[in-house]
C-alpha positions as CSV (number, residue, x, y, z in Angstrom):
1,X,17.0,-19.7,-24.0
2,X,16.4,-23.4,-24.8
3,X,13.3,-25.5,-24.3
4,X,13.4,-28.1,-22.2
5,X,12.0,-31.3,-23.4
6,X,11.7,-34.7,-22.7
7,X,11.7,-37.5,-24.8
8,X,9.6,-41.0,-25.0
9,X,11.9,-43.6,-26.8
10,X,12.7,-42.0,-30.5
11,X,10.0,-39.3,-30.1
12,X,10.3,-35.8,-28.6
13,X,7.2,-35.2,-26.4
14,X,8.3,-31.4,-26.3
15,X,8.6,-28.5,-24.0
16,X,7.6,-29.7,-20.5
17,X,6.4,-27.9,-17.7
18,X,9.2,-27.2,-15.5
19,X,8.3,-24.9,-13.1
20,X,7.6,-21.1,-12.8
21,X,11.1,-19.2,-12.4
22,X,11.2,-16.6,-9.4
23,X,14.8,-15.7,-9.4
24,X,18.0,-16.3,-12.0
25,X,21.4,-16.0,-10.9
26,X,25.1,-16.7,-12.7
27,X,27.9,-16.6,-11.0
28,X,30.1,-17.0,-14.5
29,X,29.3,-17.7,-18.2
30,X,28.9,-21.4,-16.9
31,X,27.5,-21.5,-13.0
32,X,24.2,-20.4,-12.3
33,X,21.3,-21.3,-10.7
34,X,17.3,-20.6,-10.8
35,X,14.8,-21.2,-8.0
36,X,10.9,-21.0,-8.4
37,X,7.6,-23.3,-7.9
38,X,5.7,-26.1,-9.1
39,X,3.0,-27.5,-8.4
40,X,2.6,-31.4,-7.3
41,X,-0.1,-33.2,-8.2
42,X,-2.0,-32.0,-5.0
43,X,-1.5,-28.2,-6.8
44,X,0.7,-27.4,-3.9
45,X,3.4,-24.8,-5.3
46,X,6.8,-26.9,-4.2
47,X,9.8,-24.7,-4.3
48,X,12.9,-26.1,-6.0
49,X,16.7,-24.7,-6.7
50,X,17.8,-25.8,-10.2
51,X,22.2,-25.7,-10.8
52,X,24.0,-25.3,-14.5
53,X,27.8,-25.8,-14.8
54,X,27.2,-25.8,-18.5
55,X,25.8,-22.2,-19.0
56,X,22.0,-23.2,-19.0
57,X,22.5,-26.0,-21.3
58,X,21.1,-28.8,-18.8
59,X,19.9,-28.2,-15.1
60,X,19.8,-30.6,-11.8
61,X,17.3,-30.1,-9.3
62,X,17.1,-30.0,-5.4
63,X,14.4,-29.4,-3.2
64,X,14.1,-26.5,-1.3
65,X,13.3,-27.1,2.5
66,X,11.0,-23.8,3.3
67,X,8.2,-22.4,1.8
68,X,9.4,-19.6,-1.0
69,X,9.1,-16.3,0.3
70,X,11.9,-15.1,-0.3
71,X,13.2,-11.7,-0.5
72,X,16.8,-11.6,-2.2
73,X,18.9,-13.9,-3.5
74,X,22.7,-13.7,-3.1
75,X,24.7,-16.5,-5.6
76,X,28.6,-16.1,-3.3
77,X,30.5,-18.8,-5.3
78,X,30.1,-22.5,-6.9
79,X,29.1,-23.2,-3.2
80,X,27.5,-21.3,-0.8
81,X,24.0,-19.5,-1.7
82,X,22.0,-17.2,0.2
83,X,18.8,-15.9,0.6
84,X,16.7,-13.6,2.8
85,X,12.9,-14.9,3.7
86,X,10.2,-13.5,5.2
87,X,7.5,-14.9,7.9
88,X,3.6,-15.2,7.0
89,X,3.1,-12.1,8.5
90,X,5.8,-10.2,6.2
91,X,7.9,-10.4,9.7
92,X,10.8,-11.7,11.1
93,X,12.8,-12.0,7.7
94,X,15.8,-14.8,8.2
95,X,19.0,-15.4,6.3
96,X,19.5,-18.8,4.9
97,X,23.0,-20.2,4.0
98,X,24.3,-23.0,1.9
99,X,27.6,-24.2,1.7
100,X,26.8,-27.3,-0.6
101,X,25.8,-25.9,-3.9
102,X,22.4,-25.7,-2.5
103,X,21.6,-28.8,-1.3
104,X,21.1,-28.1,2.0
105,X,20.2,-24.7,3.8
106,X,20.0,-23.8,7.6
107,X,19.1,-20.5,8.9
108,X,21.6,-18.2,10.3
109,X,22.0,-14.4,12.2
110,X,19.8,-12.3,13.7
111,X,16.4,-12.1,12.1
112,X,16.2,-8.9,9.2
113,X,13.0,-6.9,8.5
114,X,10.9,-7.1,5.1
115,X,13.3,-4.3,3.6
116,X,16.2,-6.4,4.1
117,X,18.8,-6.9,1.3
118,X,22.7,-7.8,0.5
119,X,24.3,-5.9,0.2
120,X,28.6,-7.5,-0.6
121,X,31.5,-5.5,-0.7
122,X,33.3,-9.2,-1.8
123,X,32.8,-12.5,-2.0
124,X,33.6,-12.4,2.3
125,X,32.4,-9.2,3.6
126,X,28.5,-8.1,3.1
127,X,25.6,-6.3,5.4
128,X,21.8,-7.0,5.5
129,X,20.1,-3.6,6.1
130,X,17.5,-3.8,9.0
131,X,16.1,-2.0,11.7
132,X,19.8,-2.2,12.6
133,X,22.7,-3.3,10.5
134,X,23.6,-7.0,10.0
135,X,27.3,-8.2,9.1
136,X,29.3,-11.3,7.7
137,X,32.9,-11.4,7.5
138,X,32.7,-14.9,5.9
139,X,30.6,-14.9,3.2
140,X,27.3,-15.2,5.0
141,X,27.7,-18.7,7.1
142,X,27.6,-16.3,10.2
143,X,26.0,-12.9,10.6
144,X,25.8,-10.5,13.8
145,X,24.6,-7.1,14.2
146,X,26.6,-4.1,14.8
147,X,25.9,-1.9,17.4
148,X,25.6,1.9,16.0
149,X,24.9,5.1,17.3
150,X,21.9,5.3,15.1
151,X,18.0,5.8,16.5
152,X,14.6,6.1,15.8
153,X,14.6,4.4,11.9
154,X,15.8,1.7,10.1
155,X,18.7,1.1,7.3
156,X,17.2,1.3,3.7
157,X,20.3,1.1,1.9
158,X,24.1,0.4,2.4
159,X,26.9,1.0,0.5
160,X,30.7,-0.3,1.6
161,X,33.6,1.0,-0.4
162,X,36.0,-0.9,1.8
163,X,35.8,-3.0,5.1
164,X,35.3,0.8,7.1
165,X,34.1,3.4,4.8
166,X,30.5,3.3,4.0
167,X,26.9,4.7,3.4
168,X,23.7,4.4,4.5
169,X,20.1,5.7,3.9
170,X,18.6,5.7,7.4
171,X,15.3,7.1,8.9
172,X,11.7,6.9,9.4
173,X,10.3,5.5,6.3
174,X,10.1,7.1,3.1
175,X,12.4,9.9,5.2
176,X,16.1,8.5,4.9
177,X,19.2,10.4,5.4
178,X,22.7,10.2,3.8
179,X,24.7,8.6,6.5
180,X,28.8,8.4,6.3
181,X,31.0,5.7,8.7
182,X,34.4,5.4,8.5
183,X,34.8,2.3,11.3
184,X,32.5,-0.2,9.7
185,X,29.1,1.2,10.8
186,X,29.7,2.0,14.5
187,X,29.3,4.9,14.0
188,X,27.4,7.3,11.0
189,X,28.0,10.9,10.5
190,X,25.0,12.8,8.7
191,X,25.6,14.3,5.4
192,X,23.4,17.3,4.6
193,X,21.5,16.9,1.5
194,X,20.3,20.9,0.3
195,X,17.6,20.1,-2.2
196,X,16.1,17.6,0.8
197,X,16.8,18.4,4.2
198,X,13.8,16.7,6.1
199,X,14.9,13.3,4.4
200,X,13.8,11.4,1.2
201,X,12.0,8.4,-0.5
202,X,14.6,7.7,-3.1
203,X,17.9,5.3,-3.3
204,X,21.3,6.3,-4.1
205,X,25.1,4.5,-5.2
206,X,28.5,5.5,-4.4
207,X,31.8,4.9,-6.4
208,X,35.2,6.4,-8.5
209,X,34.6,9.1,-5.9
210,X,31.3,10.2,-6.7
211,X,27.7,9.8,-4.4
212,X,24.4,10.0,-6.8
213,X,21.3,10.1,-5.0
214,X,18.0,9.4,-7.2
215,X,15.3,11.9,-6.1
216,X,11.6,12.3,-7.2
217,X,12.5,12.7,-10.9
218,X,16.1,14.1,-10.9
219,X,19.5,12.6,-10.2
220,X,21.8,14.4,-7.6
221,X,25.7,14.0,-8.1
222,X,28.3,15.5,-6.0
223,X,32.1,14.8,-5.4
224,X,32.5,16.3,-2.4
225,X,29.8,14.9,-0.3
226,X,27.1,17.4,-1.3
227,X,28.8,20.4,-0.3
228,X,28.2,21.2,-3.7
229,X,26.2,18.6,-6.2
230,X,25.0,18.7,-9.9
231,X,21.8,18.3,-11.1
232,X,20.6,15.6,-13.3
233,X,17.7,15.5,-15.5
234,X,17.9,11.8,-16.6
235,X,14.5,11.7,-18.2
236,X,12.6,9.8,-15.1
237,X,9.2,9.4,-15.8
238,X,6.9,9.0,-13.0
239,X,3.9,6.5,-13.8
240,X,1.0,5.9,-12.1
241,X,-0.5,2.5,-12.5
242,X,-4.2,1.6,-10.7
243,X,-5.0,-2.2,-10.6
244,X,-7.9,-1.6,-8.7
245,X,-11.3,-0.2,-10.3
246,X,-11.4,2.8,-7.8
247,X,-10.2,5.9,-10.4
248,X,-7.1,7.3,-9.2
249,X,-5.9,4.9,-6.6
250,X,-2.1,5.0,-6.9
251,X,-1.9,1.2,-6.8
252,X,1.4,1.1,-8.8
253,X,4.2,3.2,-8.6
254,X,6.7,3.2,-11.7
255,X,9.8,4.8,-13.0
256,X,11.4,4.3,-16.3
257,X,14.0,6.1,-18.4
């Protein structure tokens, strides 16, 4: 990664200050984009988007028109952008679209949760998990929910192999279940899981066939929807991490391989 510097007639004043860098995305060896904060001369943290068509060698700036609290970032093609933010009060998330590069943004769908996420099959159809399940069909400029047979939790996770087939974590939290749909999330069939029947706090990915569900410190695989499954011992470590000065307060939760 290169400095950036700026330069006062024949001399080089050096790295400058550009900003504190929140989230990097590239779309291609070329396109990307970085947005973070800095502060004005008033030390007000002003959120800006940064663009690269040259693969980081120079950068143009824009302005971002909210305050950044944002939640993901999703970087569709050379033109749109989206990302998810959240309220002061960690509520009433809201999807933001751009279709010039990000130049512009306006808000768009229903309003997502803290948890929310995209979560793109391609670069047209994608879901937010929610309290309920959010969908585009055209890369993000309009979203709408999808009514499901599903009570009584919220969608951690989703996973679309194709426009219909997918899977979800759903539940109470820190309780999910493995969830199947084979009409686009109308409707979700539960799939058993042996080693964890009363529901999990753990994530899982689905693909070439194969579900893997990450579990306390083991991986679960299965091929036939965990009518039989494998057991992984990937070397998870779990970590406990206090920043607080009370001995033994779980403050920090971490895995690592």
């Amino acid at each position: 990664m290169k400095y950036e510097s700026t330069a006062l007639g024949i001399f080089d004043l050096g790295p400058q200050n550009t900003g504190s860098y929140h989230w990097i995305r590239f779309l291609d060896s070329q396109n990307g984009i970085r947005i973070g904060t800095k502060e004005d001369t008033n030390f007000k943290n002003i959120p800006f988007l940064d663009r690269t068509v040259n693969g980081g060698e120079s950068w143009e700036r824009s302005a971002l028109p909210q305050d950044l609290r944002m939640l993901d970032l999703f970087y569709n093609s050379i033109q749109e952008i989206l990302y998810i933010s959240y309220g002061l009060t960690y509520s009433n998330s809201v999807i933001y679209h751009s279709n010039d590069a990000g130049n512009s943004f306006h808000s768009t769908g229903p309003s997502a949760s803290y948890d929310s996420r995209f979560y793109f099959l391609d670069s047209l159809n994608g879901w937010v998990n929610s309290n309920s399940l959010i969908h585009t069909v055209d890369g993000g400029n309009i979203w709408t929910t999808v009514p499901n047979n599903l009570t009584g939790g919220t969608f951690q996770k989703v996973k679309f192999l194709n426009p219909t087939l997918g899977y979800a974590f759903y539940g109470p939290t820190q309780s999910y279940k493995l969830y199947k749909t084979v009409d686009g999330g109308a409707n979700w069939v539960l799939i058993p899981l042996p080693f964890a029947l009363g529901g999990i706090d753990g994530t899982f990915d689905v693909g070439a066939g194969k579900i893997v569900i990450a579990y306390q410190e083991k991986l679960y695989g299965s091929t036939d929807e965990f009518i039989t499954f494998d057991v992984m011992d990937p070397g998870l470590k779990k970590v406990m991490t206090s920043y607080s000065n009370t001995v033994g307060n779980p403050a920090c939760v971490l895995y690592s391989f």
